[in-house]
C-alpha positions in Angstrom: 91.1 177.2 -107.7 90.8 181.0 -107.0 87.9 181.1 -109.7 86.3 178.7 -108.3 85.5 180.2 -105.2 83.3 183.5 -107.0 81.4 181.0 -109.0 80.3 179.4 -106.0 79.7 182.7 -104.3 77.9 183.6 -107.2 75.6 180.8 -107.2 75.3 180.8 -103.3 73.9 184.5 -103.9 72.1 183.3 -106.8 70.3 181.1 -104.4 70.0 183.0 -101.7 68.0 185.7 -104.1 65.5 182.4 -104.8 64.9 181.2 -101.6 64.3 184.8 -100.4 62.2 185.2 -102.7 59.8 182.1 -102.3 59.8 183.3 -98.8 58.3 186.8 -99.7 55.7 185.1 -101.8 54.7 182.6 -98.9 54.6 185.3 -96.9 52.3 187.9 -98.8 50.1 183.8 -99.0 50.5 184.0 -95.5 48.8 187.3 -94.9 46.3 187.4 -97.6 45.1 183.5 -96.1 44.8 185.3 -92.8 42.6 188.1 -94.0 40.0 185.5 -95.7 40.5 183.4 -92.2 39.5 186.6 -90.1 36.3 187.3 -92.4 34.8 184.4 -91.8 35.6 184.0 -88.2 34.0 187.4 -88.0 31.3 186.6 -89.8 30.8 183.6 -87.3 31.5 186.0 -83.8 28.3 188.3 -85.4 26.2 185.1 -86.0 27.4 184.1 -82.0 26.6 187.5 -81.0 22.8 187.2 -82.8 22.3 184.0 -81.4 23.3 184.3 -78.2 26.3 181.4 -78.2 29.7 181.6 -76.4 32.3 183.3 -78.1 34.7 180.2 -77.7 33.7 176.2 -78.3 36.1 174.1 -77.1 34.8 171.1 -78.4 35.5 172.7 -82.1 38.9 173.9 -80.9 39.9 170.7 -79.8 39.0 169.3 -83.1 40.8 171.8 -84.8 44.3 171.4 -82.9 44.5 168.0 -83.4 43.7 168.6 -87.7 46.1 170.8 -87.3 48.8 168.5 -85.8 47.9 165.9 -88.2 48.7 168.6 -91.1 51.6 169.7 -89.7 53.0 165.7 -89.0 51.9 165.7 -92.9 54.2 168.6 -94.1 56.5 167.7 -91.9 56.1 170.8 -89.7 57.0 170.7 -86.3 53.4 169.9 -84.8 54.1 172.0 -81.7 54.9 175.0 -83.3 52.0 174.1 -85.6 49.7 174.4 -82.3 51.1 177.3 -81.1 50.2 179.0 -84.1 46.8 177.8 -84.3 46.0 178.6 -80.2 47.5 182.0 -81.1 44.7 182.4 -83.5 42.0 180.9 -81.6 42.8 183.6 -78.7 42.9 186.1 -81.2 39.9 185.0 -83.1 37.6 184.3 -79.7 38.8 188.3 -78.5 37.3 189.4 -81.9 34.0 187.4 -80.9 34.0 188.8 -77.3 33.8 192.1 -78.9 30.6 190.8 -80.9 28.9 190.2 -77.6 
C-alpha cells in the first residue's frame, strides 16, 4: 500500500507537468492572437480617423457580444466571463481609435 501512494504522486506530478504545460502553450496562443487582433483594429481606428467615423459602433459591438456568447455557450465557456473579456477589449480597442482621432 505504501508504494502505491508515490506512484500516484508520481503520476499526479506527471500530470500536473501536462496540463501546465498546455496552459503555457494556450497562453503564448493567447497573446500572439491578441497581437494580430490589435493590428487590425488599428488598422481600422486609422481608416476611422481618415474618414472621419466614430471611434466606437455600437451596432457592430452589439453583434459582436452576442457571437461571442454564442461561442462561448459552444465551448462551454461561461458566456459572462466570455463578455467581459470581449467588452474589456472593445474599451481597449475604441481608446486605441480615440487616439487616431
Amino acid at each position: 500500500m505504501t508504494d502505491r501512494k508515490p506512484n500516484a504522486a508520481s503520476r499526479a506530478a506527471t500530470l500536473l507537468k501536462e496540463h501546465r504545460h498546455s496552459i503555457d502553450r494556450l497562453d503564448a496562443i493567447l497573446v500572439y492572437t491578441l497581437g494580430e487582433r490589435f493590428k487590425h483594429t488599428q488598422a481600422v481606428g486609422a481608416l476611422k480617423a481618415e474618414h472621419d467615423l466614430p471611434p466606437s459602433d455600437p451596432t457592430r459591438e452589439a453583434q459582436q457580444i452576442a457571437r461571442l456568447e454564442d461561442l462561448a455557450n459552444q465551448a462551454n465557456l461561461d458566456p459572462e466571463f466570455a463578455k467581459s473579456f470581449l467588452n474589456f477589449i472593445i474599451q481597449e480597442v475604441i481608446q486605441h481609435h480615440k487616439k487616431y482621432q
